[in-house]
Kinemage of the C-alpha trace (Angstrom):
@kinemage 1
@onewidth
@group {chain A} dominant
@subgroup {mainchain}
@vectorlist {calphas} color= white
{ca unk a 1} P 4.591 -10.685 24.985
{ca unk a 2} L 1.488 -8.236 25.093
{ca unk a 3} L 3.733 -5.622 23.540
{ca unk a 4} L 4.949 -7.660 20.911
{ca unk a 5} L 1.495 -8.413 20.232
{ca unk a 6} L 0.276 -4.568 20.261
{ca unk a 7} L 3.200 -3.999 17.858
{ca unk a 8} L 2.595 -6.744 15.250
{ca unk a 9} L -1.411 -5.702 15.193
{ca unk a 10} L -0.350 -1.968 14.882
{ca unk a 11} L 1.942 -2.929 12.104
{ca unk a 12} L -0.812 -4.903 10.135
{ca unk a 13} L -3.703 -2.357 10.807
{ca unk a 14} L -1.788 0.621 9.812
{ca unk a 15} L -0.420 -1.489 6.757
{ca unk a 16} L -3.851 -2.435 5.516
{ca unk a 17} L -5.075 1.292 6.145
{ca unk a 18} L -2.342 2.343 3.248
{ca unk a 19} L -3.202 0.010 1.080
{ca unk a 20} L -7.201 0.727 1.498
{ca unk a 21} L -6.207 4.131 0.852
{ca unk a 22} L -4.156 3.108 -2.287
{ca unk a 23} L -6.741 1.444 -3.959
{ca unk a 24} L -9.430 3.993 -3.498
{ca unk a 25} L -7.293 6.351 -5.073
{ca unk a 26} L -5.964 3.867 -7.789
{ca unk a 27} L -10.026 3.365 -8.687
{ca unk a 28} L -9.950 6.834 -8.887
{ca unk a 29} L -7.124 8.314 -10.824
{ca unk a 30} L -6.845 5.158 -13.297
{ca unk a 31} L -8.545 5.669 -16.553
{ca unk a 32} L -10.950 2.739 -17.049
{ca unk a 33} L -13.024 -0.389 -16.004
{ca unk a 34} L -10.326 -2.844 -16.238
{ca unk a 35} L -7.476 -1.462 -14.296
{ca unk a 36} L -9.819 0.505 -11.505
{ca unk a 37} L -10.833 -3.510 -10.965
{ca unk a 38} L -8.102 -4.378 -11.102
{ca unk a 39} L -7.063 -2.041 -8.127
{ca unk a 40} L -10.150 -2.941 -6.220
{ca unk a 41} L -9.683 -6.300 -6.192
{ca unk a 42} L -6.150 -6.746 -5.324
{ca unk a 43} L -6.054 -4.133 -3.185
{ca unk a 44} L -9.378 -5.066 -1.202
{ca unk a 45} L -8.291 -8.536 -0.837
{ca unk a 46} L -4.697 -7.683 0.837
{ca unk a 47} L -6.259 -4.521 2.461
{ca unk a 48} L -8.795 -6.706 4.088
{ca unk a 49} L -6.847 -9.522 4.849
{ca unk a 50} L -4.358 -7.548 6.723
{ca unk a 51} L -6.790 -5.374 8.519
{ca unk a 52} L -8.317 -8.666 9.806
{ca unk a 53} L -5.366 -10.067 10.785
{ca unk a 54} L -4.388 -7.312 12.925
{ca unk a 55} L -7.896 -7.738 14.586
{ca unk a 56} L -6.821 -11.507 15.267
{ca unk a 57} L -3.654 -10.426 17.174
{ca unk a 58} L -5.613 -8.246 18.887
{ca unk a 59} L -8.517 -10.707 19.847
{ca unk a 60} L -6.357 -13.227 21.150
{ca unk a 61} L -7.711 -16.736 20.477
{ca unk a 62} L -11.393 -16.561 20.776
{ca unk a 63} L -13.887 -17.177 18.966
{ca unk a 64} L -13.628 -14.150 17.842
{ca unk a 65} L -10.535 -14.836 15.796
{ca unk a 66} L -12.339 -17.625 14.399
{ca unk a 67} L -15.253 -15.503 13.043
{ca unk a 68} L -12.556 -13.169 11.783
{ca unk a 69} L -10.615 -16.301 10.487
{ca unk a 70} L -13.374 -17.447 8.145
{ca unk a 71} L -14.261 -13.737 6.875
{ca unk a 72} L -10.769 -13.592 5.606
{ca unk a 73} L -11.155 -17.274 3.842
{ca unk a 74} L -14.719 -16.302 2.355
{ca unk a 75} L -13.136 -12.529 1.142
{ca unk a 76} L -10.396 -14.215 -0.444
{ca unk a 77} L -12.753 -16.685 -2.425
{ca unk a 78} L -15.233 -13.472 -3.582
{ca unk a 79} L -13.432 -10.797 -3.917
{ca unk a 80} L -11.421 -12.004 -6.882
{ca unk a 81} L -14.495 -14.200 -8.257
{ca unk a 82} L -16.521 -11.095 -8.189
{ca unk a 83} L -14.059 -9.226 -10.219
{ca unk a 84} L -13.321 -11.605 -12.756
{ca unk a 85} L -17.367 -11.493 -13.362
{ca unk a 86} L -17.072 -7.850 -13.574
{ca unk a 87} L -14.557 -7.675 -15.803
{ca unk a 88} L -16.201 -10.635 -18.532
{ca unk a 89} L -19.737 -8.832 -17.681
{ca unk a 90} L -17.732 -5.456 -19.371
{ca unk a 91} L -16.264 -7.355 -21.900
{ca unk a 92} L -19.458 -9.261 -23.300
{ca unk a 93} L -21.214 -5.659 -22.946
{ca unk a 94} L -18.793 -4.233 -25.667
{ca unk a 95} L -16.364 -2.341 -23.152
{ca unk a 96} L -12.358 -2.880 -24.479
{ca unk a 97} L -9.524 -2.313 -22.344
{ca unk a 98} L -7.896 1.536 -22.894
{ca unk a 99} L -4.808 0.229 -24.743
{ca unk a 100} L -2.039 3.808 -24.744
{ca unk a 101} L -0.176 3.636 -28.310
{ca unk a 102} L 2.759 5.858 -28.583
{ca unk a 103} L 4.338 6.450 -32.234
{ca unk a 104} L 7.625 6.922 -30.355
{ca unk a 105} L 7.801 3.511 -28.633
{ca unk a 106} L 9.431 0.490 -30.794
{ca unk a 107} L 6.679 -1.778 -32.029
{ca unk a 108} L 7.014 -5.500 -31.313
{ca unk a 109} L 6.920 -7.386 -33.924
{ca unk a 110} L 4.557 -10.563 -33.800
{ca unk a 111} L 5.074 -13.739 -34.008
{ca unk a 112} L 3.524 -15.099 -37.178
């Protein structure tokens, strides 16, 4: 059982390692305010999450896991909160999302 244990924490920590790594380079390559929050905030929340959840596995239940229990509830109320702040913060200050219009691409027509 201790093995299964080691393998399912291994699985989750390694797992939210990639996707940490994923979204720092997604809020680096991605061209502006919106989408870079976009990839911090998803990212961070499932990053986190499964990084702490691997930690749980490996704690056992303590009370530990329930420290590591409530950061995960309190990162996965903030985390999007705090972007969604960000992002109206930008919008009230005059920043508009980078919107890509290509002359080859079919326009939709709208719905009037």
């Amino acid at each position: 059982m201790d093995l299964l244990a080691d393998i399912a924490s291994a699985v989750l920590l390694a797992g939210g390692s990639i996707l940490a790594l994923i979204g720092a380079i997604g809020i680096i390559r991605l061209p502006d305010i919106f989408t870079r929050m976009h990839a911090g905030g998803v990212i961070d929340t499932m990053a986190a999450g499964m990084i702490l959840a691997g930690l749980m596995i490996q704690s056992g239940f303590t009370l530990v896991t329930v420290k590591l229990f409530l950061i995960i509830a309190f990162l996965l109320y903030t985390t999007p909160t705090a972007t969604h702040a960000l992002a109206q913060a930008a919008l009230k200050s005059g920043l508009a999302p980078q919107v890509e219009n290509d002359s080859d691409e079919e326009s939709v027509p709208s719905k009037t």
